[in-house]
C-alpha atoms as an extended CHARMM CRD file, in Angstrom:
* protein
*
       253  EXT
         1         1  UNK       CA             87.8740000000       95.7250000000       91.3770000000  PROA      1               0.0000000000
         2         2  UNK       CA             90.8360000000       97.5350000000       91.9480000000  PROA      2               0.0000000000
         3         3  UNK       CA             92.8210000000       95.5770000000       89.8020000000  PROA      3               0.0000000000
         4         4  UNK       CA             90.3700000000       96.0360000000       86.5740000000  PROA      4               0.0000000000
         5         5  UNK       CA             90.7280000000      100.4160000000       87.8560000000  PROA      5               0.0000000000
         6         6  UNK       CA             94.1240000000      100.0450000000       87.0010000000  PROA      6               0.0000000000
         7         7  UNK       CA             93.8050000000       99.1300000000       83.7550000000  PROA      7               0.0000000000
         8         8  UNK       CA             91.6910000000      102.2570000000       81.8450000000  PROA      8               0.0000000000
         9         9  UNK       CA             91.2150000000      100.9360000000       78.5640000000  PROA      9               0.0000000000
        10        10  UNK       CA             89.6440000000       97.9890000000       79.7940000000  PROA      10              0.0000000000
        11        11  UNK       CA             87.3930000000      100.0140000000       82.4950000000  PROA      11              0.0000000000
        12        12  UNK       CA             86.3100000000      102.0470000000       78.8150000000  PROA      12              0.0000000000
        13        13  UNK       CA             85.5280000000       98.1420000000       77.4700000000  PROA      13              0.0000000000
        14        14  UNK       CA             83.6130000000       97.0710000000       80.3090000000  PROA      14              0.0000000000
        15        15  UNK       CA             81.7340000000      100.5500000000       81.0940000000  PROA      15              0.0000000000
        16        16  UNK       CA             80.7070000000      100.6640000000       77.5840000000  PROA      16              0.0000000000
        17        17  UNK       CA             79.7040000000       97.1520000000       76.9130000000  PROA      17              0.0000000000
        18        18  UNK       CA             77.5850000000       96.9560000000       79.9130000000  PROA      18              0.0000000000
        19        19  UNK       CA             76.1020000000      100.4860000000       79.5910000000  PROA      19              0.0000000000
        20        20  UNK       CA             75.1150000000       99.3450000000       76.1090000000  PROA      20              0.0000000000
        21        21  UNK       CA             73.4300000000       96.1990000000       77.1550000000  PROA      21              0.0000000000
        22        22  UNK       CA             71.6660000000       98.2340000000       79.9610000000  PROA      22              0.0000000000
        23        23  UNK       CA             69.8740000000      100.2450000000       77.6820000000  PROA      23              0.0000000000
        24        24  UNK       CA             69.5080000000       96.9130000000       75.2260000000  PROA      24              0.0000000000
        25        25  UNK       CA             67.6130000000       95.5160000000       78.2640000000  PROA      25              0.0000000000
        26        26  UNK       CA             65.7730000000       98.4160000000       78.6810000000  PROA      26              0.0000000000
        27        27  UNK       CA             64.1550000000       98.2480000000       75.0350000000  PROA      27              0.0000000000
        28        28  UNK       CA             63.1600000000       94.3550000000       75.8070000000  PROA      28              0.0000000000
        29        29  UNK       CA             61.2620000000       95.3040000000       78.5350000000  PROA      29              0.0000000000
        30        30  UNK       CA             59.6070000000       97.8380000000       77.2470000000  PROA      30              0.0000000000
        31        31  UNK       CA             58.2160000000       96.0070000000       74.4350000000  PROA      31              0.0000000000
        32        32  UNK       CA             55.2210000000       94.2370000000       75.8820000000  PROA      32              0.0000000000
        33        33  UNK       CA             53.9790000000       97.7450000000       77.0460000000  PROA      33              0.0000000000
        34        34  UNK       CA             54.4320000000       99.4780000000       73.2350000000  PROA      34              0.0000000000
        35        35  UNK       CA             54.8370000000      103.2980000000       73.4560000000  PROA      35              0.0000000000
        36        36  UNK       CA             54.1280000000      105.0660000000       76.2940000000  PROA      36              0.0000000000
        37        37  UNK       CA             51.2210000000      107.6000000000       76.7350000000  PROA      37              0.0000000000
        38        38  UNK       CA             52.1080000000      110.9430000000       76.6520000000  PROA      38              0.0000000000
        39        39  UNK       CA             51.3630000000      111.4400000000       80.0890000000  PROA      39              0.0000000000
        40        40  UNK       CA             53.1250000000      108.4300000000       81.4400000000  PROA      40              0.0000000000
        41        41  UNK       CA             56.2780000000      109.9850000000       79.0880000000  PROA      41              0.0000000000
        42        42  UNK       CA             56.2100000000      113.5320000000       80.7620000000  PROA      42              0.0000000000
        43        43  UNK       CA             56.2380000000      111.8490000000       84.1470000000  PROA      43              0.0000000000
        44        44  UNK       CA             58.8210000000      109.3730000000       82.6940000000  PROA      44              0.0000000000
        45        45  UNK       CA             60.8510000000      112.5350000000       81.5440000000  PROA      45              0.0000000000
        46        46  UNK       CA             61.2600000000      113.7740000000       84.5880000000  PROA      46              0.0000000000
        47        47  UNK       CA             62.2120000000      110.7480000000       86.6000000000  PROA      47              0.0000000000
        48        48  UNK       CA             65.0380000000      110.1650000000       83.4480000000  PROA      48              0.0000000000
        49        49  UNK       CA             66.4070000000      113.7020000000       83.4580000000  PROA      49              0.0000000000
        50        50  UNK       CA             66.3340000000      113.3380000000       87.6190000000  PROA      50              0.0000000000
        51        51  UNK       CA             68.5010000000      110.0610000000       87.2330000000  PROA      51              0.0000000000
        52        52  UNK       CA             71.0880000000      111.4410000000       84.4740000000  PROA      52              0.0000000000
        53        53  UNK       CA             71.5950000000      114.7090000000       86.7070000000  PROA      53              0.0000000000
        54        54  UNK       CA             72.5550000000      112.4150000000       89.6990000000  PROA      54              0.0000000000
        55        55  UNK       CA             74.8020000000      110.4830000000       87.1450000000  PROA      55              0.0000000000
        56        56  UNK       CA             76.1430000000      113.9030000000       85.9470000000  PROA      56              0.0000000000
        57        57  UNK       CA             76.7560000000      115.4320000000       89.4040000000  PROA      57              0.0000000000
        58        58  UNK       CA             78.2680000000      111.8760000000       91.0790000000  PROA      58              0.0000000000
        59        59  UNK       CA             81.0160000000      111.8160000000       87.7550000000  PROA      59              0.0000000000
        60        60  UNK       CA             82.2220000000      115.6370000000       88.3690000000  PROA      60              0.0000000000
        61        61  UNK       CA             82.4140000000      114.6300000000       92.3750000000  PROA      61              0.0000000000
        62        62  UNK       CA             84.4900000000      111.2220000000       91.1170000000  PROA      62              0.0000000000
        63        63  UNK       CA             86.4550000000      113.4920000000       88.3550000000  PROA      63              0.0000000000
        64        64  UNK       CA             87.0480000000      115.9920000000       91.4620000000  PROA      64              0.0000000000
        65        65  UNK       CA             88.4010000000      112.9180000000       93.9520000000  PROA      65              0.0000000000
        66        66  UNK       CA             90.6850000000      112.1830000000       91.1610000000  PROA      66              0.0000000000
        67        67  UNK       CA             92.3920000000      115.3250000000       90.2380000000  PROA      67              0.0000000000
        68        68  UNK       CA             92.4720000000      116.1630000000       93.9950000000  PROA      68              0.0000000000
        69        69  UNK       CA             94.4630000000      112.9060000000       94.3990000000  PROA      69              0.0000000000
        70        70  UNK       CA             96.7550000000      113.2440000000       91.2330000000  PROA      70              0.0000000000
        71        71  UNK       CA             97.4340000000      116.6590000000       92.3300000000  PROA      71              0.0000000000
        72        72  UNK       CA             98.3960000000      115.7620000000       95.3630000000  PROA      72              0.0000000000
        73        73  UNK       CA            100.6950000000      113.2800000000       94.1770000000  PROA      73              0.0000000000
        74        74  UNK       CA            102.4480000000      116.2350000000       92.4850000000  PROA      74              0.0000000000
        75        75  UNK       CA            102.8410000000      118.1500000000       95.5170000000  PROA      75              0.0000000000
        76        76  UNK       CA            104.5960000000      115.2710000000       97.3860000000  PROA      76              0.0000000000
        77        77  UNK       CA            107.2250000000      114.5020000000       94.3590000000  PROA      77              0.0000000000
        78        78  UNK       CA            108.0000000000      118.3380000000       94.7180000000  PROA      78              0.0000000000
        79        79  UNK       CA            108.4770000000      118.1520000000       98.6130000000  PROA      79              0.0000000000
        80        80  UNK       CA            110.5990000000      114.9150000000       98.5780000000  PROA      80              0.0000000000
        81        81  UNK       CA            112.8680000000      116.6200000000       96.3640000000  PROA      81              0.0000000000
        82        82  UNK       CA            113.3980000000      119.4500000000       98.0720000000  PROA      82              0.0000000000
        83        83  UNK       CA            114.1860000000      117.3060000000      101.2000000000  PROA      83              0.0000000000
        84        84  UNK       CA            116.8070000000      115.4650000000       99.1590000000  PROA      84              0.0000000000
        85        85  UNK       CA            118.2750000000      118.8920000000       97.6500000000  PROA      85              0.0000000000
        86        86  UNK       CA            117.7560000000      120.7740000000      101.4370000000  PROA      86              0.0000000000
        87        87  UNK       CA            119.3320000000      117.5810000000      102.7770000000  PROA      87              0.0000000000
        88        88  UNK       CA            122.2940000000      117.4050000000      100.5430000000  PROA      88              0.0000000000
        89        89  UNK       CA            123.1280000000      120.7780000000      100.9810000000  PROA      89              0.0000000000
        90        90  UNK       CA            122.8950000000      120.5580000000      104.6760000000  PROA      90              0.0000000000
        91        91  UNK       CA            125.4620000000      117.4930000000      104.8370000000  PROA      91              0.0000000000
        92        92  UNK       CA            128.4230000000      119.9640000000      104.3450000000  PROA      92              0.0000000000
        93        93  UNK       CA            127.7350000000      120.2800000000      108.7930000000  PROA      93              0.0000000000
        94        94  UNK       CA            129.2030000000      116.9420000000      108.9240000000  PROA      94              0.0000000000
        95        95  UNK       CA            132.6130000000      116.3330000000      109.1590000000  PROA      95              0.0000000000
        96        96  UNK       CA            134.2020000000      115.4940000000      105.4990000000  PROA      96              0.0000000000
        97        97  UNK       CA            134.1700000000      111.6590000000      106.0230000000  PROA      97              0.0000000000
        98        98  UNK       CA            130.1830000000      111.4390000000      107.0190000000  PROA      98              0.0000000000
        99        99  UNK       CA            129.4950000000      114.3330000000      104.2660000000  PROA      99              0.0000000000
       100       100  UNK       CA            131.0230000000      112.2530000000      101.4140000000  PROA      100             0.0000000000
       101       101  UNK       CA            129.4460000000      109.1960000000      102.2710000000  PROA      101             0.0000000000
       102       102  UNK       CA            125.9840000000      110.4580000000      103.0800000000  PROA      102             0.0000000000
       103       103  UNK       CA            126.0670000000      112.4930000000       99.7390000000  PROA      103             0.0000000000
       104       104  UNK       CA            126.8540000000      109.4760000000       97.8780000000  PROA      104             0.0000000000
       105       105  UNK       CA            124.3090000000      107.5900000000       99.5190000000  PROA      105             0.0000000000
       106       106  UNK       CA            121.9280000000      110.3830000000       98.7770000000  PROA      106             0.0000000000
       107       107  UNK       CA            122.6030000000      110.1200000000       94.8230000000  PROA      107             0.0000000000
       108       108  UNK       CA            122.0970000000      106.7180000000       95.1320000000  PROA      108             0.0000000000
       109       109  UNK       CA            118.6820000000      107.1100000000       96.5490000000  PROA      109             0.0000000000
       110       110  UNK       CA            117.8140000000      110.1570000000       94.0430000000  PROA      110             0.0000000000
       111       111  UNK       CA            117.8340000000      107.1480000000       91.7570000000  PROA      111             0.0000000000
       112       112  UNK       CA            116.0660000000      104.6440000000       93.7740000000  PROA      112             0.0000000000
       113       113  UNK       CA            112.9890000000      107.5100000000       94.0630000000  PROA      113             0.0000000000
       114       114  UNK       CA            113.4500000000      108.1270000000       89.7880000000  PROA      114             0.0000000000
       115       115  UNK       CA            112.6090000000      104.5560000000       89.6570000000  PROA      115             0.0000000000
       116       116  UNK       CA            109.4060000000      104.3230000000       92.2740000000  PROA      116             0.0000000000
       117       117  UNK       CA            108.1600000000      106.9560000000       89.7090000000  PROA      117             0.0000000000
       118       118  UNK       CA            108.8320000000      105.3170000000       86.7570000000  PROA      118             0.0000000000
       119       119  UNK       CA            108.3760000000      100.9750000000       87.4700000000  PROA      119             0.0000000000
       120       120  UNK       CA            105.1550000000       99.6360000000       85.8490000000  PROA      120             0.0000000000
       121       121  UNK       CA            105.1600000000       96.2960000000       87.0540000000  PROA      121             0.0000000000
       122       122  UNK       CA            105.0150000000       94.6310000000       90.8440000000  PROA      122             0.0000000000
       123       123  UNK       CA            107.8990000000       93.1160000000       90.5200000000  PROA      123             0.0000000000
       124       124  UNK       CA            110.2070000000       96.7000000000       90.0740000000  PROA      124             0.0000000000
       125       125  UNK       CA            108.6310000000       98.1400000000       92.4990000000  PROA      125             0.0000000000
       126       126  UNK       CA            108.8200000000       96.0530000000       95.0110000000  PROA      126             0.0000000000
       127       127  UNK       CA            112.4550000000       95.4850000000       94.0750000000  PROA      127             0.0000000000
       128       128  UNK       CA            113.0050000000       99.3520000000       94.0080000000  PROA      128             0.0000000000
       129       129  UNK       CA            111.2260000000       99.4760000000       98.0520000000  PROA      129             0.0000000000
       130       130  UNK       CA            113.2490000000       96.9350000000       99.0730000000  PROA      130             0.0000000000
       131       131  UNK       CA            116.5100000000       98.9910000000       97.8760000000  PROA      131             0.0000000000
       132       132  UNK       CA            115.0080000000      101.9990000000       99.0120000000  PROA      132             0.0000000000
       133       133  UNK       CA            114.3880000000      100.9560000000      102.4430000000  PROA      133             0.0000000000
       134       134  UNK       CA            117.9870000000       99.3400000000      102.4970000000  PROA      134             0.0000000000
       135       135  UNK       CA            119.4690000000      102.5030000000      101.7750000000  PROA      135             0.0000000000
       136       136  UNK       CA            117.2950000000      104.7660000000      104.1290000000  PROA      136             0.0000000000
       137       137  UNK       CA            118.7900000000      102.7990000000      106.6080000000  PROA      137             0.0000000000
       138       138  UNK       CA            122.0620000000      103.2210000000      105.3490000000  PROA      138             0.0000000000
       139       139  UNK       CA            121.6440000000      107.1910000000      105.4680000000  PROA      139             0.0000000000
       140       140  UNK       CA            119.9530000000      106.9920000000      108.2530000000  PROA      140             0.0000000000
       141       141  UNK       CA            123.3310000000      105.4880000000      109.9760000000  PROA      141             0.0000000000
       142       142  UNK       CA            125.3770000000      107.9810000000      108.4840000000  PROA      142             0.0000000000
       143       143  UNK       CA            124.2180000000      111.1060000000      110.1040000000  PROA      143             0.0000000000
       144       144  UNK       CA            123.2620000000      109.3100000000      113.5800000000  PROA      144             0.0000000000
       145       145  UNK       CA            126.9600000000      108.4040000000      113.6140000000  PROA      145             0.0000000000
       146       146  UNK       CA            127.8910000000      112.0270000000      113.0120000000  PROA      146             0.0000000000
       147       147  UNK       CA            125.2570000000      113.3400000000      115.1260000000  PROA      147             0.0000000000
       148       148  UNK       CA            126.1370000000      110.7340000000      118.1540000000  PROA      148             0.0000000000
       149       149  UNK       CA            130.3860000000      111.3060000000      117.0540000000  PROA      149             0.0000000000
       150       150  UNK       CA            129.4370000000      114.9950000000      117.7450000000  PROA      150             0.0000000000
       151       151  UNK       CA            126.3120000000      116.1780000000      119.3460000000  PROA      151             0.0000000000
       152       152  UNK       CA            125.9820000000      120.4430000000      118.7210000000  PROA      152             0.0000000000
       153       153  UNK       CA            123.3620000000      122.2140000000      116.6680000000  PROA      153             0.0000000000
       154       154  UNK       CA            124.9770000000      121.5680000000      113.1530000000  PROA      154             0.0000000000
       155       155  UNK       CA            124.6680000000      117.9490000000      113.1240000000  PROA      155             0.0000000000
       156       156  UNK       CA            121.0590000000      118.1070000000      114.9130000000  PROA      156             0.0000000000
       157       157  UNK       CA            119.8880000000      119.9940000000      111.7360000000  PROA      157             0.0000000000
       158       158  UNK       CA            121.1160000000      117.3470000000      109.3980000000  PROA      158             0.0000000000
       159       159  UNK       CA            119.2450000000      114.9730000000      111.2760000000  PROA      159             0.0000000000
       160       160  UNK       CA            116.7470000000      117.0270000000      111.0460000000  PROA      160             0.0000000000
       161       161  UNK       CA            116.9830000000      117.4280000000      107.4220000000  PROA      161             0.0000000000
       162       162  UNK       CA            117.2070000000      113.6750000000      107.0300000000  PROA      162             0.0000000000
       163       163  UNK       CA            114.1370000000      112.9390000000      108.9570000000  PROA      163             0.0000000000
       164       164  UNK       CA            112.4380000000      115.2350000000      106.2650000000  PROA      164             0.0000000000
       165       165  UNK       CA            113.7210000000      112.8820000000      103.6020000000  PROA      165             0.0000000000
       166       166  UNK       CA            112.2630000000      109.9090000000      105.1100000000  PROA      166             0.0000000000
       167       167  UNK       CA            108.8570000000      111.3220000000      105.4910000000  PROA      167             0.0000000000
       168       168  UNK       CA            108.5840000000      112.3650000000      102.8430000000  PROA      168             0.0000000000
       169       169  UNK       CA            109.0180000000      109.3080000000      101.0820000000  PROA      169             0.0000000000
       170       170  UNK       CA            106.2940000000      107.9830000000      103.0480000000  PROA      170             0.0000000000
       171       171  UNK       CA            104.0260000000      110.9470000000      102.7090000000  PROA      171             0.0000000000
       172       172  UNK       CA            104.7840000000      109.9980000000       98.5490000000  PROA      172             0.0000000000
       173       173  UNK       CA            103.6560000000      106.3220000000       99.4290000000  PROA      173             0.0000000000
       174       174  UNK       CA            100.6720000000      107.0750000000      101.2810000000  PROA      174             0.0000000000
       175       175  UNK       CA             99.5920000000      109.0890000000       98.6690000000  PROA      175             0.0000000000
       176       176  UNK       CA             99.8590000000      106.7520000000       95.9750000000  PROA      176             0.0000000000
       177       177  UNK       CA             98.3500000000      104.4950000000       98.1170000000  PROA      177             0.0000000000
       178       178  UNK       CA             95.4100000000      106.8080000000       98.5680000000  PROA      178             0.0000000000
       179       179  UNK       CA             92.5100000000      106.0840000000       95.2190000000  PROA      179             0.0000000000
       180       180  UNK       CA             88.9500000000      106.0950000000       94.8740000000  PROA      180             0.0000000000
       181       181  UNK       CA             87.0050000000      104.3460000000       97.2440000000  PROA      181             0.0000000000
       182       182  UNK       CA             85.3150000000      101.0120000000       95.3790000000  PROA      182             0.0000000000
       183       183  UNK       CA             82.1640000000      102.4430000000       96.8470000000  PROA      183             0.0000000000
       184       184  UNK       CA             82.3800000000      105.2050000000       95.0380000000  PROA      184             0.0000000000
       185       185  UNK       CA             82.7000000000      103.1880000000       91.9410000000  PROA      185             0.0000000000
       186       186  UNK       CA             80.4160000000      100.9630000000       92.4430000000  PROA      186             0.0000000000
       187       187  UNK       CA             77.8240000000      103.7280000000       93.1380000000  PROA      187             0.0000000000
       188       188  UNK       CA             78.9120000000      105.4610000000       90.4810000000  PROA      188             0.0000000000
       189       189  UNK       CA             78.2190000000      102.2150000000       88.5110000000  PROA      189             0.0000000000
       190       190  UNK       CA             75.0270000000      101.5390000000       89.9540000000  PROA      190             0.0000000000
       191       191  UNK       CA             73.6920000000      104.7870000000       88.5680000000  PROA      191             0.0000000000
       192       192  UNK       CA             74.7810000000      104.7840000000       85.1690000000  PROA      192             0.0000000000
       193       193  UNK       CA             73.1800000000      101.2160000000       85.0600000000  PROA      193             0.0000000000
       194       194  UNK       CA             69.9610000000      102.6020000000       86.1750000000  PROA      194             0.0000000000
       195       195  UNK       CA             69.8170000000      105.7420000000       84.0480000000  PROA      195             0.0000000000
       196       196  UNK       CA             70.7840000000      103.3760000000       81.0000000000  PROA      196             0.0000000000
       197       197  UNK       CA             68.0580000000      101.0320000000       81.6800000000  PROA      197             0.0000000000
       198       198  UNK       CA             65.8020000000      104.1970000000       81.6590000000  PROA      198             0.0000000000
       199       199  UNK       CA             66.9820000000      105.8000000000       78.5130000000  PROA      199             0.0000000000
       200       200  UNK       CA             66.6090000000      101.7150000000       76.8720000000  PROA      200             0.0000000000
       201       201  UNK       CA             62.7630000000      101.9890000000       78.3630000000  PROA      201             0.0000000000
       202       202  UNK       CA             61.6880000000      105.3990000000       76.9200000000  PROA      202             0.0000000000
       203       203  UNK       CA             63.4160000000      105.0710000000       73.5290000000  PROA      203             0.0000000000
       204       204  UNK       CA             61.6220000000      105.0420000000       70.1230000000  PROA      204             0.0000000000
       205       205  UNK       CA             62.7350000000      101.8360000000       68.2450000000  PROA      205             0.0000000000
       206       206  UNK       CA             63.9130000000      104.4600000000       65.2080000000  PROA      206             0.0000000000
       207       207  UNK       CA             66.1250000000      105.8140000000       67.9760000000  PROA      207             0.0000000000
       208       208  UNK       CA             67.7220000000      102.8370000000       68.9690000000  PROA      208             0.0000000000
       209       209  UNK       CA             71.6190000000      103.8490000000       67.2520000000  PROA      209             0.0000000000
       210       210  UNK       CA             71.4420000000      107.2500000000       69.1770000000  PROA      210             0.0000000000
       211       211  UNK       CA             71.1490000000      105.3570000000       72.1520000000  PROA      211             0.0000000000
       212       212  UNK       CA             74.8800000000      104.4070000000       71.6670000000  PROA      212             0.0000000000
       213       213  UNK       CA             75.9950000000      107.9230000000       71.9240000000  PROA      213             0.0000000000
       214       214  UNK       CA             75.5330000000      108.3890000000       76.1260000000  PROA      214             0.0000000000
       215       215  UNK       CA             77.3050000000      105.2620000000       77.2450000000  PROA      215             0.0000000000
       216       216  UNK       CA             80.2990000000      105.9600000000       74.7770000000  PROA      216             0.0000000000
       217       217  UNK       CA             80.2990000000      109.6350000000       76.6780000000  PROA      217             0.0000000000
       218       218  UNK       CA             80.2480000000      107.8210000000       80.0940000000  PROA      218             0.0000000000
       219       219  UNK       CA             82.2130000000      105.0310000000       79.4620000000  PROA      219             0.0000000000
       220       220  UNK       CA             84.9270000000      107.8060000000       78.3070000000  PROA      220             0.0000000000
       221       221  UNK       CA             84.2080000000      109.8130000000       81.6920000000  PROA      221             0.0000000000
       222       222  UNK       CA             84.7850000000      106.7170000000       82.9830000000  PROA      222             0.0000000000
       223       223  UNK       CA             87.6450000000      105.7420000000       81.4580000000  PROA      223             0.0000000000
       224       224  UNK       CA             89.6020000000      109.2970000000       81.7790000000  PROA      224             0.0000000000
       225       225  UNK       CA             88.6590000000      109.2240000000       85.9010000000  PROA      225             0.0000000000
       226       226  UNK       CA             90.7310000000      105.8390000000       86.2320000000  PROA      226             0.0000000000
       227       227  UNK       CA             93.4430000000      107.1110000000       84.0480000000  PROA      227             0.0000000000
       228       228  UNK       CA             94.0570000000      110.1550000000       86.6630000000  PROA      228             0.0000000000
       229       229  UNK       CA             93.3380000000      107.6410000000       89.5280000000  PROA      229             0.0000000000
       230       230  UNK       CA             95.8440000000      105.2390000000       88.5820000000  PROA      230             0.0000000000
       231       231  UNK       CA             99.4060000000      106.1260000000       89.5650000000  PROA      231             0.0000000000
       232       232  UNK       CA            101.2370000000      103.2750000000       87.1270000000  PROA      232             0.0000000000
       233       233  UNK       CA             98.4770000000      101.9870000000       85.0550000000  PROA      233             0.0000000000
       234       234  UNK       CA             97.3200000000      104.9360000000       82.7870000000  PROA      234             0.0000000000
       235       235  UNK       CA             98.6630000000      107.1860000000       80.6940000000  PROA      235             0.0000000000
       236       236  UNK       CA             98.0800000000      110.5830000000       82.7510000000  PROA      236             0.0000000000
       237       237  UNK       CA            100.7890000000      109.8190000000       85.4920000000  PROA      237             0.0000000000
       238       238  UNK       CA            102.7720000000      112.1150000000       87.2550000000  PROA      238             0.0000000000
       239       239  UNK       CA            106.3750000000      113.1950000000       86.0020000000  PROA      239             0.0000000000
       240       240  UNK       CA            109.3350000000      113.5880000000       88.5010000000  PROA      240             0.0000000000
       241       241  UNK       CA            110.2740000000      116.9880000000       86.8000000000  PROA      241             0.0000000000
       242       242  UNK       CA            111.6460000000      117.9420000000       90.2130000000  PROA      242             0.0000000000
       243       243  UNK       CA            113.4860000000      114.6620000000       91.4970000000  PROA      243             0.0000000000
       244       244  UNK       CA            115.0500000000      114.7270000000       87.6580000000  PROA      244             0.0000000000
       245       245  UNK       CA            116.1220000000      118.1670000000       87.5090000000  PROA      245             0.0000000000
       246       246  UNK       CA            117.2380000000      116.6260000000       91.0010000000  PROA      246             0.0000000000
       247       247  UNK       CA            119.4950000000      114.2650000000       89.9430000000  PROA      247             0.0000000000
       248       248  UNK       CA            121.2130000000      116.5250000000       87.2630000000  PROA      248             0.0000000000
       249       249  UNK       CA            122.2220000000      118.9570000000       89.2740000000  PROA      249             0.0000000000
       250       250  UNK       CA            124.3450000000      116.6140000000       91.4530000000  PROA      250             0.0000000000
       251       251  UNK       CA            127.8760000000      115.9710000000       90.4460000000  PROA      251             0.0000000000
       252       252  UNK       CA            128.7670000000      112.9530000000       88.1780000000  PROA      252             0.0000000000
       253       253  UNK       CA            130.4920000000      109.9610000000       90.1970000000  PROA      253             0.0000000000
C-alpha cells in the first residue's frame, strides 16, 4: 500500500475510480426496491449524513497527521543545519590541522544532506546514505583524535557539537521514516466506500451525474493528504532553505 501512497496522482486515480463504482453499485442495488418511501428516506437521511460526517471528521484527523508530519520534517532540516553551522564554527577549538580537515569534511557532508533532500529514486538515496554514513565516520574520527590528542573543555564541546550533527541526521531520518499508518488509510478507505455505496442507494436516477461530484472532492482530499505525506513522491515536499543557505555561506574550495 505504501508504495501506491507514494505516488499521489495515482492514489487520485484509484480513490476516484473506486469511489465512483461504489456509488455505481449502490444504484444497482437499489433498483429492485424502486424509490424509497418517504419515511424509509428521512431515516435513510440520517444514517447518510451520519456516515459522510464520520468521512468528513476521519479526512481533517488524516489531513492533521499529515501536516503534523510534514511540519515536522521542517523543523528537523532547520535543526540539522544549525548543528552543521554550530559545529563548524565550533571546530576553530581544534588545533589548525584537525580544524581544516573536519571543516572540509563538514562541506562535504553539507552536500551529502542537500542530496538526501533532493534524490527521487532508491537508488540515490541509498547511494547518498551510504556516503553519508562513510563520512560521519570520517568526522567522527577527526574530532575523537583531537579530543583524545588533547582532552580539556574546548575539544569536549566540539565533540559535543558533533554528536549534535549526527543526531540530528537521524532525528531527519526517523522522521521521514515516520507516515500515515496503513490503518488509517485503510479506514479512511473503508468509510468513503461505505458512504459512497449510500449516496449510490438513495440517489434519484435524474441525479445520477451529480453523484460524480463527492468522490472527485474526496478523491482530491485524498490525493492532497498523500502529497504532504510523501517525503519524495509528491509535489508538496520540503525545501532545505536552511541546509542551502548552509552551504553558501561556507567558503569555496
Amino acid at each position: 500500500m505504501n508504495s501506491i501512497l507514494n505516488y499521489p496522482l495515482w492514489v487520485f486515480a484509484v480513490t476516484f475510480l473506486g469511489l465512483w463504482l461504489s456509488t455505481a453499485i449502490g444504484i444497482f442495488l437499489r433498483r429492485p426496491f424502486g424509490a424509497l418511501a418517504e419515511d424509509v428516506r428521512d431515516d435513510f437521511g440520517v444514517i447518510l449524513g451520519a456516515t459522510l460526517t464520520l468521512l468528513g471528521l476521519i479526512i481533517g484527523f488524516t489531513f492533521s497527521m499529515a501536516t503534523t508530519r510534514y511540519d515536522q520534517r521542517k523543523l528537523y532540516e532547520e535543526e540539522e543545519a544549525n548543528a552543521i553551522g554550530t559545529e563548524y564554527v565550533r571546530l576553530d577549538l581544534l588545533p589548525a590541522a584537525s580544524a581544516a580537515q573536519g571543516r572540509a569534511l563538514l562541506i562535504r557532508y553539507t552536500g551529502l544532506r542537500l542530496q538526501f533532500y533532493q534524490a527521487r529514486s532508491g537508488e540515490e538515496l541509498r547511494k547518498v546514505n551510504a556516503d553519508t554514513a562513510a563520512l560521519q565516520n570520517q568526522l567522527w574520527e577527526v574530532v575523537a583524535g583531537a579530543t583524545n590528542a588533547q582532552s580539556n573543555v574546548t575539544s569536549l564541546l566540539t565533540a559535543s557539537g558533533m554528536n549534535d550533527v549526527l543526531n540530528s541526521q537521524g532525528y531527519t531520518q526517523a522522521s521521514w521514516w515516520n507516515r500515515i499508518p496503513s490503518g488509517a488509510w485503510g479506514l479512511m478507505y473503508a468509510v468513503a466506500i461505505v458512504s459512497h455505496l449510500l449516496i449510490g442507494f438513495g440517489t434519484h436516477r435524474r441525479e445520477v451525474v451529480l453523484s460524480i461530484i463527492l468522490p472527485l472532492t474526496v478523491a482530491i482530499s485524498f490525493c492532497l493528504i498523500a502529497d504532504i505525506d510523501s517525503p519524495r513522491g509528491g509535489i508538496i515536499r520540503v525545501q532545505p532553505q536552511n541546509l542551502i543557505a548552509l552551504a553558501r555561506s561556507f567558503p569555496a574550495q
